[in-house]
Residue, then its C-alpha position, 0 to 999 in steps of 0.5 A: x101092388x095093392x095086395x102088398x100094400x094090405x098085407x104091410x097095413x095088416x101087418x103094421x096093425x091097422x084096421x084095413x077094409x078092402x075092396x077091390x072090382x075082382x073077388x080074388x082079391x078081395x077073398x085074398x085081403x080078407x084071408x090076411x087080416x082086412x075086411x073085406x067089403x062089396x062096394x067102393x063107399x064101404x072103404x070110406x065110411x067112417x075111416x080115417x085115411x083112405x089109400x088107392x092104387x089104381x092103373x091110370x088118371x080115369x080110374x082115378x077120378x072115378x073111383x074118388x069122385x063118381x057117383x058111387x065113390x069114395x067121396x059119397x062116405x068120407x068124411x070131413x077131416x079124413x085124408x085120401x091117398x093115392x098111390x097111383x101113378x098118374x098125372x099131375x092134372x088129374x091129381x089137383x083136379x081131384x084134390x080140389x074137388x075133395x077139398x070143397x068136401x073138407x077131404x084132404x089129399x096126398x098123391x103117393x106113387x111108389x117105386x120097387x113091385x109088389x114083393x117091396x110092397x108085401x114087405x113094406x119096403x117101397x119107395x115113396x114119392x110124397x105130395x101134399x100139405x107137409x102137415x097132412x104128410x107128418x099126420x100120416x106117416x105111421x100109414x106111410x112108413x108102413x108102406x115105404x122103407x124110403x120116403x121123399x117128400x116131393x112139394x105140393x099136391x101133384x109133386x110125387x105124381x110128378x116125380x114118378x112120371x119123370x122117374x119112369x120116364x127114364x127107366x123105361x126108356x131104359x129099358x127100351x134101349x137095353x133091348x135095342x142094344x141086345x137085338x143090334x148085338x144079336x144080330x151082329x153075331x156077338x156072345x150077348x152074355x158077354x156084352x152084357x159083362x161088357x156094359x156092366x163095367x162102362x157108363x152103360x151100366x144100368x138097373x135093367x141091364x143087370x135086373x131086367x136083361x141078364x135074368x130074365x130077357x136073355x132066358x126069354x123069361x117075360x112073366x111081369x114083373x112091372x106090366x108092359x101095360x103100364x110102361x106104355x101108360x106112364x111114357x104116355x102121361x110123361x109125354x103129355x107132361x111135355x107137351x103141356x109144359x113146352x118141354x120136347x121129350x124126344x128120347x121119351x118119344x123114341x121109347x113110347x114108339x117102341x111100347x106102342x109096337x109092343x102093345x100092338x103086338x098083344x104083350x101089354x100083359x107081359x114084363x115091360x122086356x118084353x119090349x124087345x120083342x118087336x125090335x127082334x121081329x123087325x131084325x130077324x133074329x132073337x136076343x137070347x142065351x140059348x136062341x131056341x128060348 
């Protein structure tokens, strides 16, 4: 994702230094325009706006307020944002400390994967001060083709969490559905045609299922990794808000047998793998893929 996202700064102009923990990476942002640098606090120092995406709340709070962070070299005035896709809690807590440094923070978790992302064409879900929102928006519109504006810090955050929440249940549910149908017996192209034209339709179905599962294609797309860590943070949201999730838990324990079974590096589909172990049977076009 954060590849994507410097090519689209690039694109739309702006002076973009990168860093990132792997030396691919960085070799990659230098070879489409960025600066690429050695060290965190080199990003910051003397920038205007500082953007992150990172894997989850830990990272997080590291990379903005750690000893050799981001918070070491920005300055007063300057905007953090995170585009990461996290907790509420960790977002606030890091957007108060920030503050007492005279750094402002938007929390900015995305939709869509990392071909949106190279085209500027991702789905923004905003959180923060309306004014630093309007203040930033050149940097935001050339991230997102789409931009909704979630409420006060730690909204957009929020917004994914419940976003993600379905979708990959979701996705947990398509798989079940294929793995019950395999074993039934049933032409699973045609119950897939079948769903496409009742209530049962949905975006994996027809983005997740047909291309990809049913040719036993899992290179990822949106890392089984991460599903499992945003169905966590949601079931977490829950918990600290009173709110049972009982789908959302039913879709976890499903991710979680799958991240047992060492697929968190492929596609979040491949969450039907260990449903079609338990059954005995493979939910494929062709059963031999």
């Amino acid at each position: 994702m954060g590849r994507g996202m410097v090519q689209s700064l690039v694109r739309a102009g702006f002076t973009v230094t990168a860093y990132d923990i792997r030396a691919e990476a960085r070799a990659a942002a230098a070879s489409w325009g960025a600066t690429a640098v050695g060290a965190l606090p080199g990003v910051a120092a003397g920038a205007e706006a500082v953007r992150s995406s990172l894997p989850d709340p830990a990272t997080v709070e590291a990379v903005a307020l750690g000893p050799d962070g981001l918070s070491t070299a920005m300055r007063p005035g300057s905007v953090y944002i995170d585009l990461s896709s996290i907790e509420p809690v960790t977002t606030r807590r890091v957007g108060a400390a920030l503050a007492e440094r005279g750094v402002r923070m938007l929390d900015v978790p995305v939709g869509k994967g990392p071909a949106a992302a190279a085209q500027g064409d991702l789905t923004l879900m905003v959180g923060g001060d309306p004014r630093v929102v309007e203040e930033c928006q050149e940097i935001l519109r050339a991230l997102g083709s789409s931009q909704f504006y979630c409420g006060p810090l730690g909204s957009g955050v929020t917004v994914k969490l419940i976003n993600n929440l379905v979708s990959c249940s979701a996705m947990a549910l398509d798989a079940e559905a294929l793995v019950l149908g395999a074993k039934a017996g049933v032409d699973l192209a045609v119950l897939v045609e079948v769903m496409k034209t009742t209530a049962a339709d949905n975006w994996h179905l027809r983005n997740s299922v047909e291309p990809f599962v049913l040719a036993g294609a899992f290179a990822p797309r949106f890392r089984l990794a991460l599903a499992h860590k945003d169905l966590g943070l949601a079931l977490r949201m829950g918990l600290q808000l009173g709110v049972a999730l009982p789908m959302g838990t039913a879709s976890h324990i499903v991710h979680t047998l799958a991240m047992g079974a060492g697929l968190g590096e492929e596609d979040q589909a491949a969450c039907v793998k260990p449903l079609e172990q338990a059954a005995g049977t493979r939910a494929r076009r062709h059963p031999s893929a």
